[in-house]
N, C-alpha and C positions, 0 to 999 in steps of 0.2 A: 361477870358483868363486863368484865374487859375486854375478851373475847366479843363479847355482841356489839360492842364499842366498835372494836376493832371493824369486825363485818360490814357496819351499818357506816364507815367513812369510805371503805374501798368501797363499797357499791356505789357509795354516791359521791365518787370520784371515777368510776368507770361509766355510771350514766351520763357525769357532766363533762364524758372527754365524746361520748359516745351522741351527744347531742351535738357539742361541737362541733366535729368533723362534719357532721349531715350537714349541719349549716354553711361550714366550708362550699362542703360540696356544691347546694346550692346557690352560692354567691357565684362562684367559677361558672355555674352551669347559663345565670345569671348573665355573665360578662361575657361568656361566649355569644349569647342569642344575640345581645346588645353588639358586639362588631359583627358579627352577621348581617342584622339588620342596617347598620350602617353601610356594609358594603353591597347589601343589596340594593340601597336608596340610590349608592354613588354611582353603581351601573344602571341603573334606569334612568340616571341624570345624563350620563354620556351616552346613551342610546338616541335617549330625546333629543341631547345637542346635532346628536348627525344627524337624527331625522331630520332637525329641523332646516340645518347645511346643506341637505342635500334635498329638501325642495326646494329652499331656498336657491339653489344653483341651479336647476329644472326651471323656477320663473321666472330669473331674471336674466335677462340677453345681456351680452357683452358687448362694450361700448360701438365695436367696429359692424354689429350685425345692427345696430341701429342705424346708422348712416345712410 
């Protein structure tokens, strides 16, 4: 009886290290997408700012061509 005692804690101490990790894994996998996707917001943010700089400098004339 000891023996299957034995057995029946290691197993269910290797399933619950062995669930663990996977969960690790997914949380890391997790945070990765998460700064991904933040750093692909922040380059679409600076793409738009120069688009929009640099219509902006295409329609608006500078003071001395008004004159």
């Amino acid at each position: 009886m000891k023996k299957l005692f034995a057995l029946l804690v290691v197993a269910g101490m290797v399933a619950f290290v062995a669930c663990k990790s996977g969960a690790n894994k997914e949380a890391e996998q997790a945070k990765l997408d998460s700064i991904a996707k933040a750093d692909s917001i922040r380059i679409a943010d600076s793409l738009a700012q120069v688009a929009a700089d640099t219509i902006k400098a295409d329609t608006v004339k500078p003071a001395e061509e008004v004159k």
